[in-house]
C-alpha positions in Angstrom: 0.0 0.0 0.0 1.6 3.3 -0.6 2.1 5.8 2.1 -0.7 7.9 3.5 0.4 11.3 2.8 -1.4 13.7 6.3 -2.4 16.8 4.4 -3.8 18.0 7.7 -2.4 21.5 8.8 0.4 22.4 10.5 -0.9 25.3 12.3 -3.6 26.1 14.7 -5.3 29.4 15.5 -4.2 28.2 19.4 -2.6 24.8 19.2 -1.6 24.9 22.7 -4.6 25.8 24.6 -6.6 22.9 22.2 -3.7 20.7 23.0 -4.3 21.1 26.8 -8.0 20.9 25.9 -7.9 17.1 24.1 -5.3 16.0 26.6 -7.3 16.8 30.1 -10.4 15.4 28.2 -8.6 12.1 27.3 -6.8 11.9 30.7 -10.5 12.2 32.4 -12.0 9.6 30.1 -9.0 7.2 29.9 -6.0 7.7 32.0 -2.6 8.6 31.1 -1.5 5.2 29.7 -3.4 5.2 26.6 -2.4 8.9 25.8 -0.3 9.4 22.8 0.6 12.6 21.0 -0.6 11.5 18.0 -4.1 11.0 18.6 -4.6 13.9 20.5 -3.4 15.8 17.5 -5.5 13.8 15.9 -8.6 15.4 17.4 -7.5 18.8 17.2 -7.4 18.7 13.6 -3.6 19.1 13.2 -0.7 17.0 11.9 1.1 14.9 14.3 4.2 16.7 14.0 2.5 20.2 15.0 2.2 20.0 18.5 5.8 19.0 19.0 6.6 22.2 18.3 5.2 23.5 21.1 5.8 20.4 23.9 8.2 18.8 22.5 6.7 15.0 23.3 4.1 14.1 25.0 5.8 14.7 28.9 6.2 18.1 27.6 2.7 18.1 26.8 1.6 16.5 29.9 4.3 18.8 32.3 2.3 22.2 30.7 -1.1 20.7 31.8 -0.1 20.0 35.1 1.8 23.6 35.7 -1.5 24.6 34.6 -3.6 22.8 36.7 -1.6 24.2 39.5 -2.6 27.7 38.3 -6.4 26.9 38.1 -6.0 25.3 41.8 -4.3 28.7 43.0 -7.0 31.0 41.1 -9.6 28.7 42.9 -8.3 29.0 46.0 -8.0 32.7 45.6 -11.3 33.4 44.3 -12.8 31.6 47.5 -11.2 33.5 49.8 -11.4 36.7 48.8 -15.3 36.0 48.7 -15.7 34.7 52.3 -16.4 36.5 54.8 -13.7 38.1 57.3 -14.4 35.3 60.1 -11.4 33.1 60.4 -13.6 30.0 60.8 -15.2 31.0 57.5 -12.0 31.5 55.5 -11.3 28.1 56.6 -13.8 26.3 55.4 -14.0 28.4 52.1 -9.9 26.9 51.3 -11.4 23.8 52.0 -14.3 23.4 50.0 -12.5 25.3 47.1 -9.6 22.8 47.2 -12.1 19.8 47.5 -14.3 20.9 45.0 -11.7 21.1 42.6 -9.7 17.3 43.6 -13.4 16.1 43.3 -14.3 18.2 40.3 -10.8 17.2 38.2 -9.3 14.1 40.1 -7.2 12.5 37.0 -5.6 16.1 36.3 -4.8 16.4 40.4 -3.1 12.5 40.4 -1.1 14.2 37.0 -0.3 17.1 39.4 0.9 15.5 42.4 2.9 12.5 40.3 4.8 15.0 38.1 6.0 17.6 40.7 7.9 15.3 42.4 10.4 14.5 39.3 13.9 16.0 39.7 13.9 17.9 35.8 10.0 19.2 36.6 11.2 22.4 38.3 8.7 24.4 36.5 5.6 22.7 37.7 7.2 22.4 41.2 7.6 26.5 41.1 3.8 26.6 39.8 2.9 24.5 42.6 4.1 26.7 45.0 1.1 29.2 44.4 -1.6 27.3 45.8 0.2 25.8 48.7 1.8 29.1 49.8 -1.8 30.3 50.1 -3.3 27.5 52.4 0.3 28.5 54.2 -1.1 32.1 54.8 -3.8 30.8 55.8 -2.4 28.9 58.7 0.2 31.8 59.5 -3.1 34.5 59.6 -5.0 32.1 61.8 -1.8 31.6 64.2 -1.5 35.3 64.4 -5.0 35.8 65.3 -5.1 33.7 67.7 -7.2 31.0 66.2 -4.4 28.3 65.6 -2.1 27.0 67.8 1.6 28.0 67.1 4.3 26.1 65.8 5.6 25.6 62.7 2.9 27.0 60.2 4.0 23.6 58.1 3.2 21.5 60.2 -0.4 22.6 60.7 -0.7 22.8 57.2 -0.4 19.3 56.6 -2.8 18.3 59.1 -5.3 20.5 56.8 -3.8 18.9 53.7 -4.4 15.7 54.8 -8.0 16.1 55.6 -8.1 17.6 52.4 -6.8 15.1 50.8 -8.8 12.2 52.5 -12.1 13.4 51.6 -11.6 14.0 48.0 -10.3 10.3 47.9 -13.1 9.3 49.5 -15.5 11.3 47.3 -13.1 10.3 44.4 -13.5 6.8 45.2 -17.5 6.3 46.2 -16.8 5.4 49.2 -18.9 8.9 49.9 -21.8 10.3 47.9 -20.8 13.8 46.5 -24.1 15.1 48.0 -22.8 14.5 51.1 -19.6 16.6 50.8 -20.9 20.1 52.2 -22.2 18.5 55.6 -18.5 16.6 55.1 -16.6 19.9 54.9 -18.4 21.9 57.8 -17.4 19.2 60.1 -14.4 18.8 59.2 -13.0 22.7 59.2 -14.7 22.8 62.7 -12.7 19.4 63.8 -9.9 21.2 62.2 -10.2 24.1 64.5 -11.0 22.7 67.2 -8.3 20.5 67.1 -5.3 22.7 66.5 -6.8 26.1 68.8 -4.2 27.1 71.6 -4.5 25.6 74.7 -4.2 27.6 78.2 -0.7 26.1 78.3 0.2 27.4 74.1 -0.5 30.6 75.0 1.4 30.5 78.6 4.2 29.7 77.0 3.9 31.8 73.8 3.8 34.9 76.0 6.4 33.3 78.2 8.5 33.9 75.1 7.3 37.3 73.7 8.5 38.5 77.6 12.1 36.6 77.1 12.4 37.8 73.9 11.6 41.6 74.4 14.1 41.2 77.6 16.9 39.8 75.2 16.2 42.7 72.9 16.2 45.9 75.6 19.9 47.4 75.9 21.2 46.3 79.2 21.8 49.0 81.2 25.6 50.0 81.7 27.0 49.0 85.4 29.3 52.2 85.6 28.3 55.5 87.6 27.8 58.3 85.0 30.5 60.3 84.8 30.2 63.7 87.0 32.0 66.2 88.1 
């Protein structure tokens, strides 16, 4: 048989973006093992060398959706909390149901996320990544200086929120809990959360314990000689 010549185009009006598009769409319907570059160009409507020249292979293609699912995490997040309401407890639970909604909402794209930050060459997604997770961070540090959170290491907080997080999307994710479930879910746990990691009488004995030692090892100690006279 001779050689099927692809008279399809090269170009795109916005390759990349449509590239993005087909590839989220066939992670969600059939999981990253039976993606190929090909097909995906395929379904844009381009030939199968056009996309390369934007990706470079498929992991290139696959590395710029996940930096950019980092990016739609962080506007999500950001968008939620600069609509709640100026209650600490509220802000809370508004980072919470933003993150859950969108692991539940986009759960392939997430595991793409979270498996390709952790590679040594994927510096770029693991600087995109930063976004979202510096924000729960402020989060935690504003609730510590407010006196809502215990203190600490902000970190360490934060991945006691993560993980709860976390465990209820998988849940969700996973049926082993109906989605219509999930607000009644997320108002219990931000108040466990809260409950849980609020100072105790002792925390905040020993935090102003330290503020007093501090401000002493900051005074000037005061000079032992007699002022001079005459």
């Amino acid at each position: 048989m001779p050689e099927t010549i692809d008279n399809r185009p090269y170009h795109h009006g916005n390759l990349p973006t449509a590239m993005l598009a087909a590839a989220e769409r066939a992670l969600r319907e059939g999981g990253q093992a039976r993606l190929t570059l090909r097909d995906l160009a395929k379904e844009v409507g381009v030939s199968h060398t056009a996309p390369r020249r934007h990706f470079g292979n498929l992991q290139g293609l696959l590395d710029a959706l996940a930096e950019t699912g980092f990016a739609r995490l962080h506007a999500a997040l950001s968008t939620a909390l600069a609509a709640a309401d100026h209650e600490f407890a509220a802000r809370v639970r508004a980072a919470m149901a933003a993150y859950i909604g969108f692991a539940t909402d986009n759960a392939a794209l997430l595991e793409l996320m979270y498996s390709s930050k952790h590679r040594p060459d994927a510096t770029r997604i693991a600087a995109a990544a930063e976004a979202p997770f510096g924000l729960l961070n402020s989060v935690i540090v504003e609730g510590q200086q407010t006196g809502h959170l215990r203190a600490g290491p902000s970190e360490r907080v934060g991945i006691v929120l993560f993980a709860t997080m976390q465990g209820i999307a998988a849940l969700v994710n996973g049926s082993f809990v109906a989605p219509e479930l999930l607000d009644g879910l997320i108002d219990d746990a931000a108040e466990q959360f809260l409950q849980g990691n609020r100072p105790t009488r002792r925390t905040r004995r020993a935090e102003m314990l330290g503020a007093t030692r501090a401000g002493r090892r900051e005074s000037p100690r005061r000079s032992r000689r007699r002022p001079a006279g005459p």
